[in-house]
C-alpha positions as CSV (number, residue, x, y, z in Angstrom):
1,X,0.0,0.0,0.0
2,X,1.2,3.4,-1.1
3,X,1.8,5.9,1.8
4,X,-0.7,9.0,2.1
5,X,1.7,11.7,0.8
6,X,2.0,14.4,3.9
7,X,4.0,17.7,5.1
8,X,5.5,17.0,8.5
9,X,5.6,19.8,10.8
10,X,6.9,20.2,14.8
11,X,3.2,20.5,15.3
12,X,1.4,17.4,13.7
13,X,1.8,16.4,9.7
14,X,-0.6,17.9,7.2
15,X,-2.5,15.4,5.1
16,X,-2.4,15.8,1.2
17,X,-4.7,17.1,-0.6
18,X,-5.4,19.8,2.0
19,X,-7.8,22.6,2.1
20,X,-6.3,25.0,4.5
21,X,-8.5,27.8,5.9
22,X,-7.2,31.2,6.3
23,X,-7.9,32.7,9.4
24,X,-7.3,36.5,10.8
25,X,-6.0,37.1,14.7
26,X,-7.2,40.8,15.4
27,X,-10.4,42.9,15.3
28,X,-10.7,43.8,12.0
29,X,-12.6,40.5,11.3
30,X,-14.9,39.0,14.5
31,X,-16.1,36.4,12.4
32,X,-13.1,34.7,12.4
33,X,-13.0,35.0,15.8
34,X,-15.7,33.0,16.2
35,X,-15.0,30.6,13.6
36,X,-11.5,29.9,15.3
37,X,-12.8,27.4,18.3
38,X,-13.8,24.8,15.8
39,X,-10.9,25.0,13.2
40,X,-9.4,21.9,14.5
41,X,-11.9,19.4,14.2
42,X,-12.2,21.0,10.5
43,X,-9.3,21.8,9.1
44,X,-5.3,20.0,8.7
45,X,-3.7,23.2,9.4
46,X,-4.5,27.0,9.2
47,X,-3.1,30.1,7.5
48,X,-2.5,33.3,8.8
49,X,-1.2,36.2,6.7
50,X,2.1,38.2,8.4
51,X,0.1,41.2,8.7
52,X,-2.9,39.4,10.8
53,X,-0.3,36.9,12.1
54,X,1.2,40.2,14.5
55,X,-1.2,39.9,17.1
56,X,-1.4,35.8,17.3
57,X,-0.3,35.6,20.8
58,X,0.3,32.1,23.2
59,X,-3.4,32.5,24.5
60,X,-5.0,32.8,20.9
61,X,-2.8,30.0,18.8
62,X,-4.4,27.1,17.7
63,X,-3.4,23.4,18.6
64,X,-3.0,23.1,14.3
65,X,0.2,23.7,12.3
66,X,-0.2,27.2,11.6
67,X,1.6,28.1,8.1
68,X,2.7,31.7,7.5
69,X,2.9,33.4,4.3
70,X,5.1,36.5,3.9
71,X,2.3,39.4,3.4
72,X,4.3,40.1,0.3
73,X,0.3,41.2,-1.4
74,X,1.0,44.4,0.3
75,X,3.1,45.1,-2.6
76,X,-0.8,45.7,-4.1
77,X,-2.0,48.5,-1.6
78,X,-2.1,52.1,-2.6
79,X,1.3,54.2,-1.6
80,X,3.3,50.5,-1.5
81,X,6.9,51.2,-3.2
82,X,8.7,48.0,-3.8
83,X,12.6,48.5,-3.1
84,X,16.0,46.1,-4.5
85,X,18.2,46.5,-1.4
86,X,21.9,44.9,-1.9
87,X,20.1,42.6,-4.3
88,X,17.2,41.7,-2.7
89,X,13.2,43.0,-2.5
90,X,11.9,44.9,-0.2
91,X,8.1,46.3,0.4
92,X,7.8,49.8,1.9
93,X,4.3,50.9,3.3
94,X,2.7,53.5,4.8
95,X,0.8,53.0,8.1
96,X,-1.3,55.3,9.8
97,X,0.1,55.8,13.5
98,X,-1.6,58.4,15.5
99,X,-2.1,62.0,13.7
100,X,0.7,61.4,11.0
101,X,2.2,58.7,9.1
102,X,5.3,55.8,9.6
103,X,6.6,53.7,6.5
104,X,6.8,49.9,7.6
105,X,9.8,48.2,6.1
106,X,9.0,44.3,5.1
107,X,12.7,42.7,4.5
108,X,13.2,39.0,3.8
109,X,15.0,38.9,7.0
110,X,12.2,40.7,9.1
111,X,9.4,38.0,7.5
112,X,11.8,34.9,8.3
113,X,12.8,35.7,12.1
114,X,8.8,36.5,12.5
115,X,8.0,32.9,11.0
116,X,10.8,31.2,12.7
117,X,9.7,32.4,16.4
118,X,5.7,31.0,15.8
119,X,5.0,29.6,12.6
120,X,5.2,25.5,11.8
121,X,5.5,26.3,7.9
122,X,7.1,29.2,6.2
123,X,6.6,30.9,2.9
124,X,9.2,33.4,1.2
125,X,8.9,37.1,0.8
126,X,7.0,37.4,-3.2
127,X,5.5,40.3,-4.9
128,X,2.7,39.5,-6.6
129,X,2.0,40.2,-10.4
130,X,-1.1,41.5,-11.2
131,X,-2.3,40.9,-15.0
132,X,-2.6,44.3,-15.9
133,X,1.3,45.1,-14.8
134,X,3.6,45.9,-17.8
135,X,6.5,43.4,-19.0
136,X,9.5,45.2,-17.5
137,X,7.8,45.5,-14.3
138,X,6.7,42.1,-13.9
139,X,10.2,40.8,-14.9
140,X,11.5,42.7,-12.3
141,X,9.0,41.3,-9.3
142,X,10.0,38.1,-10.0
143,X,13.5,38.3,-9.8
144,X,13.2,39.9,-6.4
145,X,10.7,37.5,-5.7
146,X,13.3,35.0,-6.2
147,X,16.5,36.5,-4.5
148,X,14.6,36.4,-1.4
149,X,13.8,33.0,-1.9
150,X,17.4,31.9,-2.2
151,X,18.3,34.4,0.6
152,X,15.7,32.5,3.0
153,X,17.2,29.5,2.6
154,X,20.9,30.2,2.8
155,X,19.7,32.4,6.1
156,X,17.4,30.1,8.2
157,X,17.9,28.8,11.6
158,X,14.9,26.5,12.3
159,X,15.5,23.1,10.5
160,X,12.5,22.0,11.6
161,X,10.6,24.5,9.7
162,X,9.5,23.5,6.0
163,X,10.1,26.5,3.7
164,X,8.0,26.8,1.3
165,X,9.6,29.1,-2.1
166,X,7.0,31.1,-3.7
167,X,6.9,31.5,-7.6
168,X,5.2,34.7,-8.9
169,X,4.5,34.5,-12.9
170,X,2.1,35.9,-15.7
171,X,2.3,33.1,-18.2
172,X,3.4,29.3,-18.5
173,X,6.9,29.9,-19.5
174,X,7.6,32.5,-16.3
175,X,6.0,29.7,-14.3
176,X,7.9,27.4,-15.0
177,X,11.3,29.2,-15.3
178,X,10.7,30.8,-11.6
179,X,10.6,26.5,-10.9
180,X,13.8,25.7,-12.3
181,X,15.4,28.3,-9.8
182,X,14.1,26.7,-7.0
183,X,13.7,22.9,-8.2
184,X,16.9,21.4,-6.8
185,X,18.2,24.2,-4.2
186,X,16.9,22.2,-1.2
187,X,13.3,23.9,-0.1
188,X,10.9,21.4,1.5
189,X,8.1,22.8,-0.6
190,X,6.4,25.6,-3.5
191,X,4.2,28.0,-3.8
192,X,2.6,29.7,-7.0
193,X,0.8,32.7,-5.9
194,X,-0.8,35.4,-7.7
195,X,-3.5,33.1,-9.1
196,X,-6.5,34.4,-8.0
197,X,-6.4,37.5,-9.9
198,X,-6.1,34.3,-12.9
199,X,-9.0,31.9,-11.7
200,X,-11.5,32.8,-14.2
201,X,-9.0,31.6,-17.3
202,X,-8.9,27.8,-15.2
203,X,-6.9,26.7,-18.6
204,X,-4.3,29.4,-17.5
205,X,-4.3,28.7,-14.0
206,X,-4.1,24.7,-14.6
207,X,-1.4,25.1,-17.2
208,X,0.8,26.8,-15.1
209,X,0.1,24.4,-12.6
210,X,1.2,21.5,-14.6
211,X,4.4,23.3,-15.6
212,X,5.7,24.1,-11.9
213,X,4.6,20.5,-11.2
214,X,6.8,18.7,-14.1
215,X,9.5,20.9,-13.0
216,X,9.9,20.8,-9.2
217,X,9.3,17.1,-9.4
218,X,7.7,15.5,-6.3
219,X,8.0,18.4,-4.0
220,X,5.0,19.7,-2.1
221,X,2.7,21.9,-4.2
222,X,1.2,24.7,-2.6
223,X,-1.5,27.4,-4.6
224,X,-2.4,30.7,-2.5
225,X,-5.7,31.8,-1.9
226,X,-7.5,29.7,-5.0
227,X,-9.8,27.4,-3.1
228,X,-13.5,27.9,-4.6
229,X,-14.7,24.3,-4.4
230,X,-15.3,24.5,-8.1
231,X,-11.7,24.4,-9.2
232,X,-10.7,22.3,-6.1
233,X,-11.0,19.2,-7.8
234,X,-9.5,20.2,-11.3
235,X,-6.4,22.0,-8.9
236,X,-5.7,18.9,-6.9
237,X,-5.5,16.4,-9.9
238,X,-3.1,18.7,-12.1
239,X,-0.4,18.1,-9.0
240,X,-1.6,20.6,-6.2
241,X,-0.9,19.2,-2.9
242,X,-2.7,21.9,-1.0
243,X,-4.1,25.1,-1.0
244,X,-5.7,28.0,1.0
245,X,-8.6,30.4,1.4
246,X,-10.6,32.5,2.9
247,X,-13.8,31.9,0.8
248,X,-15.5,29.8,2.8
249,X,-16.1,32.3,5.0
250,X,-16.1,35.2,2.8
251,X,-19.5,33.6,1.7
252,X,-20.9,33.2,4.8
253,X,-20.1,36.7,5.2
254,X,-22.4,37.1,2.3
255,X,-25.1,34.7,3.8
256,X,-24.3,31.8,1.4
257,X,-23.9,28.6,1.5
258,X,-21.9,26.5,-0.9
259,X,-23.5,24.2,-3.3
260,X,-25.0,23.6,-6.6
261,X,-28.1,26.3,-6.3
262,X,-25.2,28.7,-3.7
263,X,-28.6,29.5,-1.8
264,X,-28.4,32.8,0.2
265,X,-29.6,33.8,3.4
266,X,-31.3,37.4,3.7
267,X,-29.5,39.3,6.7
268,X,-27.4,37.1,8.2
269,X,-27.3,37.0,12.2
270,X,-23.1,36.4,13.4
271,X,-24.7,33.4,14.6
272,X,-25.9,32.4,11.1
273,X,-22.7,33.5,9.3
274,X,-21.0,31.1,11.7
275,X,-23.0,27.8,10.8
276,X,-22.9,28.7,7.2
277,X,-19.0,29.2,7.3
278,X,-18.5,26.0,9.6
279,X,-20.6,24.4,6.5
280,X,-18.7,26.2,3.9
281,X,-15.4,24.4,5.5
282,X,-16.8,21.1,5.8
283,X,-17.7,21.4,2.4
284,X,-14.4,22.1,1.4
285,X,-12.4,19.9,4.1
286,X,-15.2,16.6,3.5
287,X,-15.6,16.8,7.4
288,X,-18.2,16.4,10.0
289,X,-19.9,19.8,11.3
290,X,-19.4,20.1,15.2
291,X,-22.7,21.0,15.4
292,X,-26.4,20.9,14.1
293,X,-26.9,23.7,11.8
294,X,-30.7,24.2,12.7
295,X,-33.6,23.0,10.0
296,X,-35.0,26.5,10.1
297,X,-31.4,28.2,9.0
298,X,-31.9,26.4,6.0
299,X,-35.4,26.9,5.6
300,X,-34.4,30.4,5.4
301,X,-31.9,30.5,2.6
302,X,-33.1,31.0,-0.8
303,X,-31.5,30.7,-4.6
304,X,-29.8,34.1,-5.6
């Protein structure tokens, strides 16, 4: 019998395929808040963004291996300058503190002593690449998105922290040459982000997939933030190990429930976003709810 393929971290191993839910520490988001409680009878792991992951504090972490990204989307916000700095990327932002203004410098080395003091998986300082960003520009994220990769490596401490490389692209052939960089240089795993601005050309997306796949050969395959159950499927079986999101609550958010009619419920209570995004994730994870939803939630919900 053929061995489940898995990611083993200091704080359990992480079952492939894997949906892994996103999840915000904070108040920006009380949903998620509420959601939190029942993550690990739900979910293989969770991911927290390096922004929200600030205020994750030894009272609020979760008995899951908690993966890490490197809040490199910044690089999207309004007034975000992206930096080279003795060879590598760095993201400058303004943050509003008090009556004026401080610029927050994200470094590859600020991201990977962060994830190496809390987080059980690790991914590496990228910029993403929007579709609409011109040649030169786009050229010029990914080789910064890949110096930092190589820098993470050759600077970690924690061996027993998988680091993940992410690849940033716009087509198949940037895909897959952002790959070969990082095929053979001794990460325990990939990334490809900056697919969700992709995910309605699913030929794209699955063809970039494929590529990354044939060339990092039986290493882990992590996609961020592309995990609407309709792709899911079509994701896993062109070579994705696991992925993350935020949609499954995102919809609740909304009032809806996933499924073939996505029925929608009119005014959501917080209590009714929270059975709808506890049912969004067991959707997604093929797990048990903790609880009963009630009969009269979904007597409620009606087709869009």
């Amino acid at each position: 019998m053929v061995s489940q393929r898995c990611l083993k971290t200091r704080r359990g191993e992480i079952a492939f395929p894997a949906y892994i839910p996103v999840t915000t520490f904070g108040k920006k988001y009380p949903l998620d808040d509420l959601i939190r409680p029942y993550l690990p009878r739900l979910a293989p792991a969770v991911m927290v963004s390096y922004h929200y992951a600030q205020a994750l504090t030894p009272d609020t972490a979760l008995r899951l291996p908690t993966l890490i990204d490197s809040g490199g989307f910044a690089a999207l916000f309004e007034g975000s300058r992206l930096r080279k700095q003795k060879g590598l990327g760095v993201l400058e932002l303004k943050r509003e503190e008090g009556a004026g203004e401080e610029i927050e410098r994200l470094h590859p080395k600020t991201v990977l002593e962060f994830q190496e003091a809390i987080a059980d998986v690790a991914f590496t300082l990228d910029f993403p690449i929007p579709p609409s960003l011109e040649g030169k520009e786009a050229k010029r994220r990914q080789a910064l998105t890949i110096a930092n990769a190589l820098w993470a490596l050759e600077n970690r401490r924690r061996r027993d922290l998988p680091l993940y490389a992410c690849i940033q692209a716009w087509d198949v052939g940037s895909a897959r040459s952002c790959a070969k960089e990082y095929a053979n240089a001794g990460f325990e795993g990939i990334a490809i982000g900056g697919l969700v601005p992709r995910a309605r050309n699913a030929a794209l997306v699955l063809d970039m997939v494929r590529a990354v796949r044939e060339e990092v050969g039986d290493l882990p395959l992590h996609v961020l933030g592309l995990g609407n159950p309709k792709i899911l499927p079509r994701l896993f079986e062109a070579g994705v190990d696991s992925v993350d999101s935020s949609s499954y609550v995102k919809y609740a958010a909304n009032g809806q429930l996933w499924g073939p009619s996505h029925r929608k419920l009119e005014e959501p209570t917080p209590t009714d976003r929270l059975h709808l995004a506890l049912c969004n994730l067991a959707t997604a994870t093929g797990q048990t709810l903790p609880l009963s939803v009630s009969q009269g939630l979904f007597s409620t919900l009606r087709t869009p």
